[in-house]
C-alpha positions in Angstrom: -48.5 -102.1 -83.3 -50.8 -99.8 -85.1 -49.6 -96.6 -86.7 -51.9 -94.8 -84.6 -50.9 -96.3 -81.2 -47.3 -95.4 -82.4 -48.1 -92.2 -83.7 -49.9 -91.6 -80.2 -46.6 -93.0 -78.0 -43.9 -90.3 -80.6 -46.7 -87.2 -79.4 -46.7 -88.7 -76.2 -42.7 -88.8 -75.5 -42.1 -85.6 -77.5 -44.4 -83.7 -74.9 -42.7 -84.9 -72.2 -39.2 -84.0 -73.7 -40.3 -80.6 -74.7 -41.4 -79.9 -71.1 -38.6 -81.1 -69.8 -36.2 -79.0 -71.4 -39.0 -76.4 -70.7 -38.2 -77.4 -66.9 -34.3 -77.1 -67.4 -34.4 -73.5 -69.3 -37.0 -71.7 -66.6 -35.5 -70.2 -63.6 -36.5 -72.5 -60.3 -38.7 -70.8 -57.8 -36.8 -70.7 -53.8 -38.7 -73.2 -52.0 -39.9 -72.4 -48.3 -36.6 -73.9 -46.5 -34.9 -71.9 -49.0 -36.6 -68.6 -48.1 -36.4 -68.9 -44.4 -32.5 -69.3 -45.0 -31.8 -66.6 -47.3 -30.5 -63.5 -45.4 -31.7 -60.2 -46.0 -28.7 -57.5 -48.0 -27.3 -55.2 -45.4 -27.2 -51.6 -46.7 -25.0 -49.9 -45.1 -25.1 -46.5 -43.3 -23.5 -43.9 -45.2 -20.6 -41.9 -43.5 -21.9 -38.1 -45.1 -23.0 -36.2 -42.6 -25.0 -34.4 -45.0 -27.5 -37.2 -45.3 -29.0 -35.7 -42.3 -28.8 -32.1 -42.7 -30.7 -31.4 -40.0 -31.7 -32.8 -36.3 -33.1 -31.5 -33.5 -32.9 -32.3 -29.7 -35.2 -31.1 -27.0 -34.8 -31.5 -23.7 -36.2 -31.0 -19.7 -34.6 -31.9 -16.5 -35.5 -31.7 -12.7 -32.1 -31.7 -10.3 -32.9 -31.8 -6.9 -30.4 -29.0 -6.2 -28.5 -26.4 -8.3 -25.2 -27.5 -8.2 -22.0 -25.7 -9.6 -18.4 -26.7 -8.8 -19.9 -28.9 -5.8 -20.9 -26.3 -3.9 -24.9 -25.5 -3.5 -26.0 -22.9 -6.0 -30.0 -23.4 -5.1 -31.0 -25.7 -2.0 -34.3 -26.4 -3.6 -34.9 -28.3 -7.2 -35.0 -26.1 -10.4 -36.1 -27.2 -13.5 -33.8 -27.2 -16.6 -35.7 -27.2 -19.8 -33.3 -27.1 -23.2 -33.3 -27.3 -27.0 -30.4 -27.5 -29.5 -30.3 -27.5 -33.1 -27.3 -29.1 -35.5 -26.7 -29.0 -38.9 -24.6 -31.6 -41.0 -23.7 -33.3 -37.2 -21.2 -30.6 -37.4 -22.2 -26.9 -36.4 -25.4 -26.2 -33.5 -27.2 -23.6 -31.8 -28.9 -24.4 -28.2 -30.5 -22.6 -25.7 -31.3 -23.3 -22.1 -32.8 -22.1 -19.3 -33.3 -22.5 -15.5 -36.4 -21.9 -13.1 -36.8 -22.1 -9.8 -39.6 -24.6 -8.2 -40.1 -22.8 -5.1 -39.5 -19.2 -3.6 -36.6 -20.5 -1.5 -33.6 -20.1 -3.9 -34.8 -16.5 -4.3 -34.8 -15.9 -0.5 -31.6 -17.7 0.5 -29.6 -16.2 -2.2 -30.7 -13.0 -1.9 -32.7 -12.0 -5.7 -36.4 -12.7 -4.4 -39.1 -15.3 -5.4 -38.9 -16.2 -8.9 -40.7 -19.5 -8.1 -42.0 -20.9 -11.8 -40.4 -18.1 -13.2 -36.4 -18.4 -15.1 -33.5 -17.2 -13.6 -30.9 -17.8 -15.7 -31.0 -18.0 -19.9 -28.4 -19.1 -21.5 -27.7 -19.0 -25.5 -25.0 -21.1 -27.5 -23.4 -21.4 -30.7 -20.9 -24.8 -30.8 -19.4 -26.9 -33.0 -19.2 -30.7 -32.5 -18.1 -33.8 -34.1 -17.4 -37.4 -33.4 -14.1 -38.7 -35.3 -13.2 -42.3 -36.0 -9.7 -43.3 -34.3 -9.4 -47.3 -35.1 -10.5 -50.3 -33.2 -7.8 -49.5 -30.3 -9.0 -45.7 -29.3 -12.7 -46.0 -30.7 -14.4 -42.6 -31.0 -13.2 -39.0 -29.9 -16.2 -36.6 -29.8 -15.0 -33.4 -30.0 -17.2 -30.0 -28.7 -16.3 -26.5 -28.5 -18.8 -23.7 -28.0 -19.5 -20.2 -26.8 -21.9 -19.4 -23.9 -24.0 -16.4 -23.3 -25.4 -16.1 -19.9 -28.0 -13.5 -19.2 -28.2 -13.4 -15.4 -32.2 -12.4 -14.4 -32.1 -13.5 -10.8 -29.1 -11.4 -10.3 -29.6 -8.7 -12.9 -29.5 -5.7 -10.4 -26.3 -6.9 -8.6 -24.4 -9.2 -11.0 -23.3 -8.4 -15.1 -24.1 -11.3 -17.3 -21.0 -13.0 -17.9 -20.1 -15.4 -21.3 -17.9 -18.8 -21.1 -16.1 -20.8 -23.5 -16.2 -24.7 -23.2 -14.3 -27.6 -24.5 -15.4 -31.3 -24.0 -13.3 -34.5 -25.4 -14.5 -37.3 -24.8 -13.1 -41.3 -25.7 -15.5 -44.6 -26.3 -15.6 -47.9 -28.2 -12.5 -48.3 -27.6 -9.9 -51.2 -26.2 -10.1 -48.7 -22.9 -12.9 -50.4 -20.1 -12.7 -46.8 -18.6 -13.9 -44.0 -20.7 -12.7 -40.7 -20.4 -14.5 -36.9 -20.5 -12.3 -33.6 -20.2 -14.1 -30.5 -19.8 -12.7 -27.5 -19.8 -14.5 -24.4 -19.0 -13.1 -20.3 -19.2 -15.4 -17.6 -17.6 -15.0 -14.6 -19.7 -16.8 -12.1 -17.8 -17.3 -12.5 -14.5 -13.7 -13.6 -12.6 -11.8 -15.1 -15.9 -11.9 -18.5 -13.9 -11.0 -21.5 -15.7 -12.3 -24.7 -14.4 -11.5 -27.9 -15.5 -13.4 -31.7 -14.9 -12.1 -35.0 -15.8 -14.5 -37.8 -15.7 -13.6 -41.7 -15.9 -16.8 -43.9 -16.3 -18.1 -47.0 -18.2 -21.6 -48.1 -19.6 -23.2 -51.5 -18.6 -26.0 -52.5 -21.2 -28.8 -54.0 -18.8 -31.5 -54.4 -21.7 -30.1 -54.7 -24.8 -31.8 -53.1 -28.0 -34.4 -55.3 -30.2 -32.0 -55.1 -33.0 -28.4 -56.0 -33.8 -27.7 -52.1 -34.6 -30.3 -50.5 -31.9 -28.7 -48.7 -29.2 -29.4 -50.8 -26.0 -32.6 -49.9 -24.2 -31.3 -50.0 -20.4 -27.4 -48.5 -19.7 -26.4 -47.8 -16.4 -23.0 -45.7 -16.1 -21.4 -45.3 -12.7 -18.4 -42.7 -12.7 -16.2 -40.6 -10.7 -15.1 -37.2 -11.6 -12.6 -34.5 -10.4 -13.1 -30.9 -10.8 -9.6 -28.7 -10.7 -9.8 -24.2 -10.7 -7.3 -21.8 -10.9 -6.8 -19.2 -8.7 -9.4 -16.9 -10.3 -11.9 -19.5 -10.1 -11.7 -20.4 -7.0 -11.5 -16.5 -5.6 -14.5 -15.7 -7.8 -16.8 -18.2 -6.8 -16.5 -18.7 -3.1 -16.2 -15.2 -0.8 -14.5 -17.4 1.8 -11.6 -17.6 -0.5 -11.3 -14.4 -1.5 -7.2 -14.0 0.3 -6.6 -17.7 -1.2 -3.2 -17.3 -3.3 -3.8 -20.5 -5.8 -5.8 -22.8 -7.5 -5.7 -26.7 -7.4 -7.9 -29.5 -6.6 -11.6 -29.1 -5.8 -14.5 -31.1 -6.5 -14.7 -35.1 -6.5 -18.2 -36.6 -7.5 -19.3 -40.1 -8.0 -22.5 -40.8 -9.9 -24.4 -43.3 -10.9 -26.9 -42.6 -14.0 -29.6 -44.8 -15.5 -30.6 -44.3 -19.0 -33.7 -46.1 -20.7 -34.1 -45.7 -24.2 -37.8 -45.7 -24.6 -37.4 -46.1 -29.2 -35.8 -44.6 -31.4 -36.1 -40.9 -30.4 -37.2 -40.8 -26.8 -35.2 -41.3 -23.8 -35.2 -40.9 -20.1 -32.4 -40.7 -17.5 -32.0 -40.7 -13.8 -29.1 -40.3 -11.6 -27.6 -39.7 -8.2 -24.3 -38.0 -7.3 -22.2 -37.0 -4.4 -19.6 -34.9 -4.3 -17.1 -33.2 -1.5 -14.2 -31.5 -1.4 -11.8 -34.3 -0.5 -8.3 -33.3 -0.9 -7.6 -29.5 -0.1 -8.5 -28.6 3.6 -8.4 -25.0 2.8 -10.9 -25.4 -0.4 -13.1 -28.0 1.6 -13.4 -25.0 4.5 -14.4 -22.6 1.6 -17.5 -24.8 0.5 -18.3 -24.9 4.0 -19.0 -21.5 4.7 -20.6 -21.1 1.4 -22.9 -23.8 1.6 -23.3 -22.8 5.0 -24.9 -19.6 3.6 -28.2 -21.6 2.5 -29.4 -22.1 5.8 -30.1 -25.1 8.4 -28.4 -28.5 7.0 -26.9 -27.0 4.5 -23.5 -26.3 6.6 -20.9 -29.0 5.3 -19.0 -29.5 2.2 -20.3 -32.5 1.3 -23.8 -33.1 -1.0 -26.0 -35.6 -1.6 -28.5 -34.5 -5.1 -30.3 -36.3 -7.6 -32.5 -35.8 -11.0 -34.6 -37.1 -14.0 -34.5 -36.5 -17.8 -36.2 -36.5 -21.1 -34.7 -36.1 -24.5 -36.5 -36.3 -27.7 -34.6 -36.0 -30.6 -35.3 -35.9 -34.4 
């Protein structure tokens, strides 16, 4: 063999080992199969409220009829328009409002036509929080706030009067049923305390896009019983006016739909009945004051309905 041929095959097989160990020392590039498998890193949500300072929530609602302890407040829809602010998902201010959609509220209850204009305007300064309990209890939301309610539809023959509220409430728990008590204290007008327990559960229908998303379609069906004292129940209905106690009033069952349109808009829609199933006395009472809204209106039993939207930042 020639020097140069041999010469030629040592350059030759040096190359090729000094690429090779070029090969072993450079990082390898994920192929396509390798790629499609690789999952992407979770980050996880952090638990400081103060990551989002602030949000915002604004709200409107149409109810078919104005409904308060089960007995008819307004035969004719209202609407219900609302905003609420909340800082550090701790402490919020809200503010809400009700208007009349015809002149008939205002003639059957006596304060005139206020059709398209407010009624009532309430302001409220809360604090609210949901608290972590464990896979076997899930989540207790917590909300206590003070009411100001400036009555305009009654301003000539009724003081404003100012409420105190409490609402816990259990979910994403081992419990299918998921429970709500309210608790509400009049300050003002009658120092009536009423109180509403509330058992219902969510079916997802749609669920969201995403693994995390909330799911786009619930429908909660529930069943609720309302209880007053004494002063609640005198205060509200004039029929009861010589009744010596409180007890059990209201019952409603419900059926809501909620569609979460994305991420910040949502719209709702239910249906309720309610009566006054187990006190004949109390059931006579909402009677004769739904009686006092004219022509159908002369039972203790009700049959309502509305629709929602929420937008929230």
């Amino acid at each position: 063999m020639k020097a140069s041929t041999i010469t030629a095959v040592l350059a030759a097989g040096c190359l090729a080992w000094t690429a090779a160990a070029a090969d072993e020392q450079k990082p390898s590039l994920p192929t396509t199969a390798d790629t499609k498998s690789t999952k992407p890193v979770e980050v996880e949500e952090s638990d400081n409220p103060f990551d989002k300072l602030v949000a915002a929530e604004f709200s409107i609602g149409i109810d078919s009829r104005y409904m308060t302890y089960g007995m008819i407040d307004g035969k004719d829809p209202i609407v219900v328009p609302g905003a609420k602010i909340t800082f550090a998902d701790w402490v919020y201010f809200g503010v809400e409002s009700i208007f009349d959609v015809t002149k008939g509220n205002g003639k059957r209850g006596g304060y005139g036509n206020r059709a398209g204009r407010w009624t009532t305007l309430d302001a409220i300064v809360g604090v609210a929080h949901e608290f972590e309990l464990g896979e076997e209890f899930g989540k207790l939301s917590v909300d206590f706030n003070y009411m100001y309610e400036y009555m305009e539809r009654y301003h000539s023959s009724m003081d404003d009067t100012q409420y105190l509220n409490l609402e816990l409430g259990l979910s994403d728990g081992i419990f299918w049923v998921e429970p709500t008590l309210g608790i509400e204290r009049d300050l003002m007008a009658d120092d009536g305390t009423y109180v509403n327990l509330d058992l219902g559960h969510d079916f997802t229908l749609i669920d969201g896009k995403g693994e995390d998303d909330d799911p786009m379609l619930v429908f909660r069906p529930s069943v609720a019983q309302g209880f007053g004292n004494t002063q609640r129940v005198r205060g509200y209905s004039p029929e009861a006016k010589t009744y010596d106690h409180g007890g059990v009033m209201d019952t409603c069952i419900k059926g809501e739909f909620t569609w979460n349109v994305c991420e910040h808009v949502s719209l709702s829609a239910y249906v309720a009945y309610s009566d006054y199933w187990f006190d004949s006395t109390m059931r006579e009472c909402a009677r004769g004051h739904n009686a006092e809204w004219g022509k159908g209106c002369d039972h203790s039993w009700n049959f309502y309905g509305g629709l929602g939207l929420t937008v929230e930042f």
